[in-house]
N, C-alpha and C positions, 0 to 999 in steps of 0.2 A: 504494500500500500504506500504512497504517495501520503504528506501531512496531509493535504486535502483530503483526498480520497478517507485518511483516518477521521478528520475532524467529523465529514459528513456522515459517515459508519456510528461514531460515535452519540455524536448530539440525540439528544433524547434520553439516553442512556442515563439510570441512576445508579450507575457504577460508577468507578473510576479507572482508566486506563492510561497507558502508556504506549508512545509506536515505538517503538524498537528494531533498526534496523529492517524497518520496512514491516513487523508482524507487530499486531496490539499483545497487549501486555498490560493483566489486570494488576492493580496496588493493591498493597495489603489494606486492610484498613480496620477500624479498629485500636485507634492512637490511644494512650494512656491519658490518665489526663494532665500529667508533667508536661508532657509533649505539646498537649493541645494549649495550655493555659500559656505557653513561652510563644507558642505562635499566635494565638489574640492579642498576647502583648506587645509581641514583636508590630504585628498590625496597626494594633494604635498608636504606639510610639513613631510608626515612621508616617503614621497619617497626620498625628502633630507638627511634625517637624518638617514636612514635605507642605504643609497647608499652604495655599497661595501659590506652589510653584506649577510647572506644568505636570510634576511627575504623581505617579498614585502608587499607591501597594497594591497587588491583586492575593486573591486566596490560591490556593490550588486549581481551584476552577480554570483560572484562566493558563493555557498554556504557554512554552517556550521551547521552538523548533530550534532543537542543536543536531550535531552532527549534518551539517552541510544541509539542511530540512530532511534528513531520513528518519530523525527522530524527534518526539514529541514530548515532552518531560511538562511533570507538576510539579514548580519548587512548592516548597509548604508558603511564602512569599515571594511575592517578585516586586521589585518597583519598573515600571512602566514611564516611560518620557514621551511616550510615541499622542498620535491624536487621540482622542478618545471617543471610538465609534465603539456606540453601544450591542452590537450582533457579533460584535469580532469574538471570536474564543482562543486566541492569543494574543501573548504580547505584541505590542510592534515595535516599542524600542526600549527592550528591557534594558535597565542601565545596573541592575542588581537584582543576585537569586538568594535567598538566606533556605538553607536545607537545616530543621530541626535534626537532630540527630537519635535514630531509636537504636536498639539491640541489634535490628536484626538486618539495618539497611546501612548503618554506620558505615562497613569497610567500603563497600558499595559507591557509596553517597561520595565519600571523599576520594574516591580515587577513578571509579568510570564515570561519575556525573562530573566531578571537577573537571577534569578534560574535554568535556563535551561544552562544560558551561565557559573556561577560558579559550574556547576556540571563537566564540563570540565577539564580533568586534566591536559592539556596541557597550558590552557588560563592562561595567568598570570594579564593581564589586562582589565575589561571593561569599557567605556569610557560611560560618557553620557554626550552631548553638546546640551545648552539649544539654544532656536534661540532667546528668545525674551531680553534676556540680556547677557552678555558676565560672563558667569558660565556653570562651569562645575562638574562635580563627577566623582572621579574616583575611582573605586574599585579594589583593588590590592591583592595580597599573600603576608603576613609579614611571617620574615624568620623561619616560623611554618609550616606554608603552609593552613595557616587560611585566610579567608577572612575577608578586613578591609576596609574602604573607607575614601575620600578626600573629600572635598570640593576647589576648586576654584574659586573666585570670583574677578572679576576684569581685566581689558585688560593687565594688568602689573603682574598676576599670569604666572607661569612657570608650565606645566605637566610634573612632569619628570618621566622617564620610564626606572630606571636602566636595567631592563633585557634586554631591546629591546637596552641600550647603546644612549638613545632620551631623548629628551624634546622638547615638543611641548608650544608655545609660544601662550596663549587667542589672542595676539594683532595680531599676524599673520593666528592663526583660524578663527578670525572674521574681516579679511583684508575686506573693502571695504563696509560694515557694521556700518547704525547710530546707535547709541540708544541712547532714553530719560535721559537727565542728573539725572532728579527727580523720574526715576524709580526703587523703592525696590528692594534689591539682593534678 
C-alpha cells in the first residue's frame, strides 16, 4: 500500500494502525495510565507554549509519513507548522515527534522510529519521555543541520525548544506522577 492508498483503507477505522513498509500494522493499545497522563500533559504544555504561533500539537490521530512516505507512524505527539486543513489525517509540516516510552515499544521506538523520524527534513525535534522516572532525550538539529541529543534528568530539568520559541518543564510533564526516591536515573 501506498500512505494514500493506507490513509483511505484506514479512515473509518476504530482501531489504530500503522503502514509499514508498504503493509498496515495494528498498535498495541491499551496504554497504562503513566503513559497516558505524560502525554495529556505533554499536550497541554506544548498547546500553552505554542498559543499564538502557527504551530499545534496533534494526538496520535493525526499521522507522520516517514521512511520516504512508505510509512505511516502515530507519534503519541506531534507539533505541526504546516496549514491547518481540517480533513487532513496527517501532519504537513511536522516540526517535532515526542514518543512516550512503554515496556514493550521502548527499544523499538528509539532506534527504528528514531531513524525514520531524523530522516525528516522538516522535524527539528524528537522527544523521548520515559514513564518510569522523570527523564527524558531529546534529539535536536545543531546549527549544521546535524543530529545531536540531550539528556534530561530530573523534575527540575527544562526542555527547551528554541525553534518551536518553548520549553517544556519535567515537573509539569510529569504533573501528578510519584516516583521512587531511590530509583536510578
Amino acid at each position: 500500500m501506498t500512505a494514500a492508498e493506507f490513509l483511505a483503507w484506514h479512515e473509518g477505522r476504530d482501531d489504530k494502525w500503522e503502514l509499514v513498509g508498504g503493509f498496515p500494522v495494528q498498535m498495541m493499545t491499551g496504554a497504562t495510565r503513566r503513559h497516558d497522563q505524560v502525554v495529556v500533559n505533554t499536550l497541554v504544555e506544548l498547546r500553552n507554549a505554542l498559543r499564538g504561533s502557527p504551530c499545534w500539537p496533534t494526538t496520535d490521530n493525526i499521522t507522520v509519513f516517514t521512511g520516504h512516505g512508505a510509512n505511516v507512524r502515530r507519534p503519541n505527539v506531534t507539533v505541526d507548522c504546516g496549514a491547518f486543513v481540517g480533513t487532513d489525517l496527517q501532519a504537513n509540516d511536522p516540526r517535532m515527534v515526542v514518543e512516550v516510552l512503554s515496556k514493550s515499544t521502548r527499544a523499538f521506538d528509539q532506534v527504528q522510529k528514531l531513524e525514520e523520524y531524523k530522516a525528516l527534513d522538516t522535524l527539528a525535534y524528537v522527544l523521548f519521555l520515559d514513564t518510569d522516572a522523570p527523564r527524558a532525550k531529546l534529539y535536536f538539529r545543531d546549527a549544521s543541520r546535524l543530529w545531536d541529543s540531550r539528556d534530561f534528568i530530573g523534575l527540575d530539568s527544562v526542555v527547551e525548544l528554541p525553534e518551536l520559541g518553548a520549553g517544556l518543564a519535567l515537573v509539569d510533564l510529569y504533573d501528578g506522577l510519584a516516583f521512587e526516591a531511590d530509583q536510578p536515573a
